[in-house]
Backbone as a chain_set.jsonl record, in Angstrom:
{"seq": "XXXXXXXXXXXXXXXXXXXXXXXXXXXXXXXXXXXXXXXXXXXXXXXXXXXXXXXXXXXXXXXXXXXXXXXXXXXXXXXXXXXXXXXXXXXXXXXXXXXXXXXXXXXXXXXXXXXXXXXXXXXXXXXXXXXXXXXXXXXXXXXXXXXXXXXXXXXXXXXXXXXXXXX", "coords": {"N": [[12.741, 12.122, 11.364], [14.651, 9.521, 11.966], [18.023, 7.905, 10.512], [17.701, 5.075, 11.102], [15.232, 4.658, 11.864], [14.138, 4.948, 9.796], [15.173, 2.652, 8.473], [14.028, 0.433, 9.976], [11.832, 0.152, 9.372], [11.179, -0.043, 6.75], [13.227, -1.927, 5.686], [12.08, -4.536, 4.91], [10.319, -4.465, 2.979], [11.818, -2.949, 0.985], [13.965, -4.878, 0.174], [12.446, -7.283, -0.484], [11.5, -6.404, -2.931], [14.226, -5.678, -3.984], [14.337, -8.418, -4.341], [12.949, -9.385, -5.864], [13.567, -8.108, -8.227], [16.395, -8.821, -8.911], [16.12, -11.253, -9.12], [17.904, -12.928, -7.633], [18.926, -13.658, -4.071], [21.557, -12.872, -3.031], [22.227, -10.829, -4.908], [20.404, -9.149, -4.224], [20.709, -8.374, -1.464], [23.199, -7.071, -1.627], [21.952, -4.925, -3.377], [19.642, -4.085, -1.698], [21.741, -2.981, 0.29], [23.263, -0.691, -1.3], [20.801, 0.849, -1.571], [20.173, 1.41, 0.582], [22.321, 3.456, 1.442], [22.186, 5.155, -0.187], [19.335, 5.94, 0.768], [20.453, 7.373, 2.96], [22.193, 9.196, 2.762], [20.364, 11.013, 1.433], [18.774, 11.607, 3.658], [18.712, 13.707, 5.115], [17.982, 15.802, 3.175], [15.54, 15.47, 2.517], [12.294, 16.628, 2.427], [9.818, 16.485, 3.279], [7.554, 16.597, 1.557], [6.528, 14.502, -0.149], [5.359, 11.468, 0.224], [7.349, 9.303, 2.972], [7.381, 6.971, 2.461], [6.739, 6.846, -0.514], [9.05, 8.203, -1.244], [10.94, 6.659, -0.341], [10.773, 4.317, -1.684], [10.741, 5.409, -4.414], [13.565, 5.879, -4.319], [14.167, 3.306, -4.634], [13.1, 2.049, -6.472], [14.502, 3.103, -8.889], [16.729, 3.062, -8.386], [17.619, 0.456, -8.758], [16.104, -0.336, -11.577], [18.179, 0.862, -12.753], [20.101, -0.681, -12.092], [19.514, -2.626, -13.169], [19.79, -2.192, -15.554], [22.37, -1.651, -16.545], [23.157, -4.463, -15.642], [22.069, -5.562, -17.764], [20.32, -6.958, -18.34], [17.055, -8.802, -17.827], [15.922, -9.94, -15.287], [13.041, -11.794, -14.068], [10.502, -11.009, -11.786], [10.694, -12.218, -9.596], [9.284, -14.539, -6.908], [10.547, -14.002, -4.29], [11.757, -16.79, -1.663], [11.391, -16.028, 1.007], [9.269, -14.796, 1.008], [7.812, -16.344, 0.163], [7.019, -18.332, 2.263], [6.114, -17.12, 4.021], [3.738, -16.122, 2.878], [2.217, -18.515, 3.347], [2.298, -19.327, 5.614], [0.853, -17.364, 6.531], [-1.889, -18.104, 5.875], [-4.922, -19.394, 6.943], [-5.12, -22.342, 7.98], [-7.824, -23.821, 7.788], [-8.676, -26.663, 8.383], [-7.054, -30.146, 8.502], [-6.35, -31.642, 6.704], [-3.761, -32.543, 4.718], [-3.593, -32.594, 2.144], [-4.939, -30.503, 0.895], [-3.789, -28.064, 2.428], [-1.135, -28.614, 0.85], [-2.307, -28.299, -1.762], [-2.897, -25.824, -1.871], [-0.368, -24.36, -1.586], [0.142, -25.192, -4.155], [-1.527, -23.275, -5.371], [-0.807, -20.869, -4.923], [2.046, -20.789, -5.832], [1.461, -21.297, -8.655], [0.42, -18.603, -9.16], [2.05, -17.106, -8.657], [4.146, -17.68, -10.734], [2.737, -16.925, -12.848], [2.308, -14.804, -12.705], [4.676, -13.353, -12.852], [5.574, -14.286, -15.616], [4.204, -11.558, -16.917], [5.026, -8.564, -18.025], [7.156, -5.945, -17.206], [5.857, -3.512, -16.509], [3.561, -4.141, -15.614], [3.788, -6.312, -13.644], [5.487, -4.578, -11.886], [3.394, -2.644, -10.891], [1.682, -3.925, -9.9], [2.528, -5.147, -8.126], [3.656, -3.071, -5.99], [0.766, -2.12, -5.559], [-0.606, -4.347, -5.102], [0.738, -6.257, -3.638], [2.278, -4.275, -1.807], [0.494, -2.7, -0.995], [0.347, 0.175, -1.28], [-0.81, 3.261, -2.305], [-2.953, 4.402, -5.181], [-1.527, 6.809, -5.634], [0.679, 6.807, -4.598], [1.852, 4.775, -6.026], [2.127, 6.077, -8.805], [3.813, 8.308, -7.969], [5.976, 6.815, -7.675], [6.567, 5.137, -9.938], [6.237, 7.085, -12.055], [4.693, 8.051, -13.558], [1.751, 8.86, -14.511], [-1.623, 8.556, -12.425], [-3.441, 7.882, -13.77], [-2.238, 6.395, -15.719], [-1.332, 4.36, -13.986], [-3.569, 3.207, -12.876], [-4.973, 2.413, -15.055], [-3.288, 0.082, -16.051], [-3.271, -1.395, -14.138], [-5.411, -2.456, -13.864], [-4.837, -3.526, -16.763], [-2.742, -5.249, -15.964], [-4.096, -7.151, -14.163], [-6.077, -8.751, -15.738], [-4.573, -9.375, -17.48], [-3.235, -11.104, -15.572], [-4.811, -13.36, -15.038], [-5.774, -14.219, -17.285], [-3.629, -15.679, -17.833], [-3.699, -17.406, -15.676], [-5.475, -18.634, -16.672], [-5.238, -20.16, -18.651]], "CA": [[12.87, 10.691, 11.478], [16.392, 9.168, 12.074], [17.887, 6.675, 9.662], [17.202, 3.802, 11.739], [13.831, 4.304, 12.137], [13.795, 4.618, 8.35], [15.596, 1.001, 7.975], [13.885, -0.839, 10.63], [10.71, 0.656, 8.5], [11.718, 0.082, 5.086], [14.023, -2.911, 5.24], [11.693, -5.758, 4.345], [9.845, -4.451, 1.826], [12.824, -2.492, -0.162], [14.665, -6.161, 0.275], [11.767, -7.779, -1.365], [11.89, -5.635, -4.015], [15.317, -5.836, -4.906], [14.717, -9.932, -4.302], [12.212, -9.867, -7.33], [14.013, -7.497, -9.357], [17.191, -8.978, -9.09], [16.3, -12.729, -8.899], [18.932, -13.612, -6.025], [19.151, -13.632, -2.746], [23.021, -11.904, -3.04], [21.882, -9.281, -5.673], [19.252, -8.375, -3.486], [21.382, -7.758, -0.208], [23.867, -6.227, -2.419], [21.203, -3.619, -3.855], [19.538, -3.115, -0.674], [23.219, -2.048, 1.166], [23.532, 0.196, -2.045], [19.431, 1.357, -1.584], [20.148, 2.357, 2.077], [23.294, 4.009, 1.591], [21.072, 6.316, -0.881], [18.493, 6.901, 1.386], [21.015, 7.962, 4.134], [22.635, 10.389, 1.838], [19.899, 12.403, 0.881], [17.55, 11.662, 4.489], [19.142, 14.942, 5.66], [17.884, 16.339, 2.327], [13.933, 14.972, 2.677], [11.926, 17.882, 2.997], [8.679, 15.906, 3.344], [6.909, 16.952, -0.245], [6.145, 13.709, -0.609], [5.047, 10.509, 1.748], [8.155, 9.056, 3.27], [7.301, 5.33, 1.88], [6.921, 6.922, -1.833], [10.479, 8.875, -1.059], [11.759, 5.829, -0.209], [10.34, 3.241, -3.44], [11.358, 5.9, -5.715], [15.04, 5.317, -4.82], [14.551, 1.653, -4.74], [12.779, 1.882, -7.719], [15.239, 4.059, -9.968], [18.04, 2.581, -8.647], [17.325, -1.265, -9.378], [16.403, -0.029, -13.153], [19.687, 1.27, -13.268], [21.223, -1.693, -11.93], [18.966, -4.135, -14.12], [20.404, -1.75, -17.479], [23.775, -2.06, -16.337], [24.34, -5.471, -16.637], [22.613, -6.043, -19.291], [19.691, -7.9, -17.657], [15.909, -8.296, -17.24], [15.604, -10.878, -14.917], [11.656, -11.718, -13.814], [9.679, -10.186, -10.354], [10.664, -13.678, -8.635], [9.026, -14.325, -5.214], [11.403, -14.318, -2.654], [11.248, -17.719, -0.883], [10.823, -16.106, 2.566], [7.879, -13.984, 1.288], [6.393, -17.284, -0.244], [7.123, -18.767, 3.357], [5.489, -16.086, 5.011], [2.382, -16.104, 2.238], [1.827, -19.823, 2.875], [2.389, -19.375, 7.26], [-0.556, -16.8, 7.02], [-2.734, -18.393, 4.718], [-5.404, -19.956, 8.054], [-5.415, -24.06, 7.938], [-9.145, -24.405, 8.331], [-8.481, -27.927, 7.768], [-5.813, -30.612, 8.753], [-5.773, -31.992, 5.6], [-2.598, -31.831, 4.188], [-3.678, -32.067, 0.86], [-5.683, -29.171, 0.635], [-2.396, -27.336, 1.904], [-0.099, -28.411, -0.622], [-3.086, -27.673, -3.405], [-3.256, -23.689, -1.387], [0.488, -23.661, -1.865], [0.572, -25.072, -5.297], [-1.874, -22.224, -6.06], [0.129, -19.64, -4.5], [2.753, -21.22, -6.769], [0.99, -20.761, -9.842], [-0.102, -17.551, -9.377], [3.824, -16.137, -8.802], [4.477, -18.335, -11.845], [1.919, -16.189, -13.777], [2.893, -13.191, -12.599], [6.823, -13.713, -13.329], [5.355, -13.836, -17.263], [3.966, -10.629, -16.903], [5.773, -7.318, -18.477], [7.875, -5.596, -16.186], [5.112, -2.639, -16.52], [2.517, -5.032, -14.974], [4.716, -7.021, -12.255], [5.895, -3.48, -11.184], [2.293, -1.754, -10.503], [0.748, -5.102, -8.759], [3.449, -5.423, -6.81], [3.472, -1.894, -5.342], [-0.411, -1.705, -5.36], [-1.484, -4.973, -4.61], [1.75, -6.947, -2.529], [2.602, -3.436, -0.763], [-0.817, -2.041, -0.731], [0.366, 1.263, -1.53], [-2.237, 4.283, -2.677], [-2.3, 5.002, -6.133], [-1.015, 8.351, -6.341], [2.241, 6.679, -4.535], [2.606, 3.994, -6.838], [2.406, 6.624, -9.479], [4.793, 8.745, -8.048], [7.071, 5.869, -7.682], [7.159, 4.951, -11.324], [6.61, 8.382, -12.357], [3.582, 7.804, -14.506], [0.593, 9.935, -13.952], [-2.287, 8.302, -11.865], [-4.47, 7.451, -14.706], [-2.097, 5.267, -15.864], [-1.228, 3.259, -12.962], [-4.895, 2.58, -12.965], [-5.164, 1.373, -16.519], [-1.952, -0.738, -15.982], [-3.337, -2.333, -13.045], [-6.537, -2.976, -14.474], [-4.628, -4.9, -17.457], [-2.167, -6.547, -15.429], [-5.001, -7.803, -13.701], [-6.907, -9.248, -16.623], [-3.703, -10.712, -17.796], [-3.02, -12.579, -14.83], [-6.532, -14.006, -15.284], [-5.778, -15.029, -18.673], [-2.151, -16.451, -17.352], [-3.905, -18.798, -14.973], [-6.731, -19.608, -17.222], [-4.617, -20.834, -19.949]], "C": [[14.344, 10.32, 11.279], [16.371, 7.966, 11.165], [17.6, 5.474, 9.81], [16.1, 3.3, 12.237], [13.577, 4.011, 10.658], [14.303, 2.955, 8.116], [14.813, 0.432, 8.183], [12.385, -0.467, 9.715], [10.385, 0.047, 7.162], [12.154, -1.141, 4.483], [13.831, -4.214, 4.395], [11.272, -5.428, 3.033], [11.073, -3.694, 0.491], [13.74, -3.965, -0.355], [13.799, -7.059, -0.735], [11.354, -7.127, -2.23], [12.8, -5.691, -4.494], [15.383, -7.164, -5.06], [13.903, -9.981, -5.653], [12.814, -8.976, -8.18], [15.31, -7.673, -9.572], [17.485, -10.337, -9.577], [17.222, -13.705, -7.987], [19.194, -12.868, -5.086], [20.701, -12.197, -2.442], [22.947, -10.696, -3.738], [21.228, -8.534, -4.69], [19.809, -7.778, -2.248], [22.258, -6.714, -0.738], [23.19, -4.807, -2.614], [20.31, -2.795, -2.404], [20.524, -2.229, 0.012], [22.816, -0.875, 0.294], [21.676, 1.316, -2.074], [19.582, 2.452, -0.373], [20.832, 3.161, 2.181], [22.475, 5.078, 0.699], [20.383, 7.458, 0.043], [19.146, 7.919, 2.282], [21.694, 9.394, 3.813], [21.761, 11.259, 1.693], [18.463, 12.272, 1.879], [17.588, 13.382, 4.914], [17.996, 15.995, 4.565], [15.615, 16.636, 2.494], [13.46, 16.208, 3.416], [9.945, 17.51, 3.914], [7.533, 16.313, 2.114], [6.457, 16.138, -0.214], [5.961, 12.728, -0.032], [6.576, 9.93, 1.938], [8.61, 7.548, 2.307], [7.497, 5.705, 0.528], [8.147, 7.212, -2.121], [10.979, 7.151, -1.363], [11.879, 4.609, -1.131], [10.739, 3.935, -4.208], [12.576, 5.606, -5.743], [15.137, 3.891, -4.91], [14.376, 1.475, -5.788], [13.666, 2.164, -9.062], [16.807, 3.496, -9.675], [18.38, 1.133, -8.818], [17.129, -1.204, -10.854], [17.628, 0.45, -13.591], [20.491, 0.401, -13.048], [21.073, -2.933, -12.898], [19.926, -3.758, -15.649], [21.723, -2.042, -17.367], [24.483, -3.446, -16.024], [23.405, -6.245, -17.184], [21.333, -7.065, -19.197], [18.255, -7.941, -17.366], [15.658, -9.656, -16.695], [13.813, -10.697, -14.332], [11.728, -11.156, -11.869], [10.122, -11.18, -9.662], [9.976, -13.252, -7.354], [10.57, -15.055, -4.638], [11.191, -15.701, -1.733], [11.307, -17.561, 0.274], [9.45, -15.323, 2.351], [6.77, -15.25, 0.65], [6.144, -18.445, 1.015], [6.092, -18.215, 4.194], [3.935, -16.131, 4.534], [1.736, -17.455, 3.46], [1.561, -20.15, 4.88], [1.045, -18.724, 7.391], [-1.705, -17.048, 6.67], [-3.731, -19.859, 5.969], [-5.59, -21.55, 7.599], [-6.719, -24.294, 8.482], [-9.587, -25.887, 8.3], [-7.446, -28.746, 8.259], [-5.643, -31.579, 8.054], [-4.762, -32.015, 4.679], [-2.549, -31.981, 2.427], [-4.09, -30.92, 0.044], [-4.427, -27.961, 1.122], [-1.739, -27.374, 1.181], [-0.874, -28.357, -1.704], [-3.36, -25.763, -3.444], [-1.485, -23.355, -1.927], [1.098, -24.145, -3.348], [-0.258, -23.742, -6.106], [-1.581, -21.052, -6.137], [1.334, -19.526, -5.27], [2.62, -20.511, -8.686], [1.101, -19.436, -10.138], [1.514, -16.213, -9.323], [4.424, -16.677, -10.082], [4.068, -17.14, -12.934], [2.482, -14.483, -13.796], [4.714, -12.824, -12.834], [6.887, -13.651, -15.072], [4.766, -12.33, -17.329], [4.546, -9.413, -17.627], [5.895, -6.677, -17.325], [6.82, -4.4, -15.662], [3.954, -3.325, -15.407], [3.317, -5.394, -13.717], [4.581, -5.834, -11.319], [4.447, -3.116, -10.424], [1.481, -3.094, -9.683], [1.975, -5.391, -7.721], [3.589, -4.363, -5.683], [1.857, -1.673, -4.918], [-1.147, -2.689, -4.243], [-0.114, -5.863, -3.664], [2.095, -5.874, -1.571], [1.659, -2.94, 0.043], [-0.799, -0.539, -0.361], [-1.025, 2.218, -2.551], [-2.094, 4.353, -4.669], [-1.725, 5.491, -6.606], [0.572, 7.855, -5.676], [2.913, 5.749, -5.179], [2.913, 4.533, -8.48], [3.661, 7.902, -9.101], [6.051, 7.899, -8.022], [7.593, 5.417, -9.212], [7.181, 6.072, -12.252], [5.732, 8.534, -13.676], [2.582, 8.713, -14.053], [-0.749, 8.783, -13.67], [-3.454, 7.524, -12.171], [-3.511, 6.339, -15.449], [-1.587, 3.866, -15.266], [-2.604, 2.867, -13.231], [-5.088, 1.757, -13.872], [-4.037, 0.412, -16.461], [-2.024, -1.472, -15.343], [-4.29, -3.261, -13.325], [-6.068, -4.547, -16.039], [-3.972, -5.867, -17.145], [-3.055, -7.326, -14.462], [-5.968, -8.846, -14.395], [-5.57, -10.24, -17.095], [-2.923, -11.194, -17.13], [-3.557, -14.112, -14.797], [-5.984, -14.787, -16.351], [-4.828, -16.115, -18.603], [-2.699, -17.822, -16.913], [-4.921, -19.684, -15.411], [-6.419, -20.471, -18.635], [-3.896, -21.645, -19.731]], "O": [[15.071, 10.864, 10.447], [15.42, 7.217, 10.943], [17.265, 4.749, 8.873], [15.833, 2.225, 12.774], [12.933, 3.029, 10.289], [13.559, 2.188, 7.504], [14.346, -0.274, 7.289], [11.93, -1.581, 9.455], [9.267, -0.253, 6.745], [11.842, -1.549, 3.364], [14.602, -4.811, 3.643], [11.747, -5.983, 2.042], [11.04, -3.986, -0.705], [14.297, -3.922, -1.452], [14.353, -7.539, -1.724], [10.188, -7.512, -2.321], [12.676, -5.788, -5.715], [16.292, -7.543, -5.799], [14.349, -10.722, -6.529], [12.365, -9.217, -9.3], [15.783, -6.872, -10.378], [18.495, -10.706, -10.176], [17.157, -14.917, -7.779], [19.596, -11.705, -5.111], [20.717, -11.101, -1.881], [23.469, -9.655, -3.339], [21.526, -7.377, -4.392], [19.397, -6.658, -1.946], [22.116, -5.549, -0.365], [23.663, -3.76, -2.172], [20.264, -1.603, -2.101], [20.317, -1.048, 0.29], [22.112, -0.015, 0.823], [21.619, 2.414, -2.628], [19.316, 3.651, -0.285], [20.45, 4.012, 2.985], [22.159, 6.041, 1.397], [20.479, 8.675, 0.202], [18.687, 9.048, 2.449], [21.682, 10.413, 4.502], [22.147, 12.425, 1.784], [17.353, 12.588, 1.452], [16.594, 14.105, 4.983], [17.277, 16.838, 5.1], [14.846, 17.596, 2.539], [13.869, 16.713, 4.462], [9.262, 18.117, 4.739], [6.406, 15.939, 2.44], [5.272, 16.474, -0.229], [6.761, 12.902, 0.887], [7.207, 10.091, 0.893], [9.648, 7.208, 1.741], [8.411, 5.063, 0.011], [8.623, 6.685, -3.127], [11.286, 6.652, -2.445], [12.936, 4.0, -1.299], [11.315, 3.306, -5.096], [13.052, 5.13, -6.774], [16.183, 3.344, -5.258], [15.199, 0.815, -6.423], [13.522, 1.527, -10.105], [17.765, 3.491, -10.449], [19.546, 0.797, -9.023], [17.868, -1.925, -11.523], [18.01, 0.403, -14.76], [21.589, 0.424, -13.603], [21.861, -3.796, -13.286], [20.48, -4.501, -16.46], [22.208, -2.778, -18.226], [25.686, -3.704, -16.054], [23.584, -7.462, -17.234], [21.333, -8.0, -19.997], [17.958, -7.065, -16.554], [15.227, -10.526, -17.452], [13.358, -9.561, -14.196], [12.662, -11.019, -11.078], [9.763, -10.88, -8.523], [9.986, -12.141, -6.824], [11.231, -16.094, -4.64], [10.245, -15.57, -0.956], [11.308, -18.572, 0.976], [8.63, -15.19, 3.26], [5.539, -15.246, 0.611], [5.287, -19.319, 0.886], [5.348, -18.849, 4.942], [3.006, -16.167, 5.341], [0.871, -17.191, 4.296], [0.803, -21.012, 5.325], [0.167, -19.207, 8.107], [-2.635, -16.337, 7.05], [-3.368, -21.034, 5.914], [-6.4, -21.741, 6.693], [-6.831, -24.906, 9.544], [-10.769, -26.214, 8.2], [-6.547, -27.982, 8.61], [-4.908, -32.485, 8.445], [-5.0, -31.354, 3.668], [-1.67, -31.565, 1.672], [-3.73, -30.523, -1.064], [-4.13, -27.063, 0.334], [-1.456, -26.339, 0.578], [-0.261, -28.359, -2.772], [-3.714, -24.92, -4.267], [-1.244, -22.323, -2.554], [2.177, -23.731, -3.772], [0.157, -23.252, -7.157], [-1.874, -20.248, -7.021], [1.79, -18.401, -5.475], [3.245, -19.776, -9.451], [1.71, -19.018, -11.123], [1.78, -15.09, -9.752], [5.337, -15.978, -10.521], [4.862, -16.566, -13.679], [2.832, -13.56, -14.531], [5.514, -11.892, -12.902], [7.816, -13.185, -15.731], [5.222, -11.926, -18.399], [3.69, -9.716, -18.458], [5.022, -6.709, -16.458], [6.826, -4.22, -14.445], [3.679, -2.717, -14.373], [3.384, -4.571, -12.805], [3.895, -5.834, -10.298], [4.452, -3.363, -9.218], [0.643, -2.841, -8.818], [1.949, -5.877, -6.59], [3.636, -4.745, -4.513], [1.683, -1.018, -3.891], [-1.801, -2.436, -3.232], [-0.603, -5.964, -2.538], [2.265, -6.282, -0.422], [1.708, -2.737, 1.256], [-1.525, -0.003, 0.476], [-1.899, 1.741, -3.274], [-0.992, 4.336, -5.217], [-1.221, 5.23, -7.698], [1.582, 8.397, -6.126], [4.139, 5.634, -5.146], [3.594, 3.897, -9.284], [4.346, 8.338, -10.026], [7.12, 8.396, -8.375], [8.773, 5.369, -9.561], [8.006, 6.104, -13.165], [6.137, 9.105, -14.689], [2.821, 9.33, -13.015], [-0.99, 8.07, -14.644], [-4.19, 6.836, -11.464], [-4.107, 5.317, -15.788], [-1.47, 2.753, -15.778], [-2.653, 1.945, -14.046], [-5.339, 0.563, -13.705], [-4.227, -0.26, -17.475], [-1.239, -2.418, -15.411], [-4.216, -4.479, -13.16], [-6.514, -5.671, -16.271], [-4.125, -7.018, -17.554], [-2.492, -8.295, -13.952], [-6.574, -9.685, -13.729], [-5.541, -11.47, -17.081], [-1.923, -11.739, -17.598], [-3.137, -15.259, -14.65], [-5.769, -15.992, -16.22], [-5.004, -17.223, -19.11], [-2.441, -18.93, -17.382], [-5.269, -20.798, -15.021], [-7.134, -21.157, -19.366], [-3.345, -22.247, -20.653]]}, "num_chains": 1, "name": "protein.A"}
């Protein structure tokens, strides 16, 4: 696979990833350049061991924690306001009520609200599991946890979303 199949592949979702783990727009272009320039370095290297997509979240992953420690910083998962654009475009108008839209996108609201309190442990594993809709075993090789505890991790950041929006 050539690197430009890997970008045009890769680009959105490693972008929205560094947009919630950086909290701006400029961090996030910033860290992707510095994400891609990674991958390109060591595509040559890729032996295939491991799925291409997990290859490619582990360096996003490992190298955004290294950028969050280095300065000093834990900013929250933020949504991206083109992926809460994009939520809110696909989300079917069975209705031409426009109140019942702006009560779908204050709940879409909420629910990134809730999840922005979260622990970075939580954010991380629903965001890979349930916003990427990656497998288990690659959202455990991505954080580098063993399989059983992505599960249990998902399971509580799931309960305490629940609790988030019920409080």
């Amino acid at each position: 696979m050539t690197f430009d199949e890997v970008y045009e592949r890769f680009r959105r979702p490693v972008w929205r990833l560094a947009r919630r783990m950086t909290g701006s727009e400029e961090d996030a272009r910033d860290a992707t350049q510095e994400i891609f320039l990674r991958i390109w370095r060591g595509l040559s290297g890729f032996r295939g061991e491991a799925k291409l997509s997990t290859w490619v979240f582990q360096i996003a992953w490992n190298y955004l924690r290294l950028h969050r420690r280095r300065a000093g910083r834990q900013p929250p998962l933020a949504a991206a306001s083109d992926d809460l654009a994009l939520a809110v475009e696909r989300v079917p108008d069975r209705s031409p009520d426009p109140e019942r839209h702006a009560a779908a996108s204050h709940d879409l609201e909420r629910v990134e609200e809730a999840i922005d309190r979260l622990p970075e442990q939580f954010r991380a594993v629903l965001w890979l599991r349930d916003g990427e809709g990656r497998s288990y075993e690659e959202v455990a090789e991505v954080l580098e946890v063993p399989i059983g505890t992505v599960r249990s991790r998902l399971s509580r950041a799931r309960q305490a979303l629940r609790r988030e929006l019920e409080g």
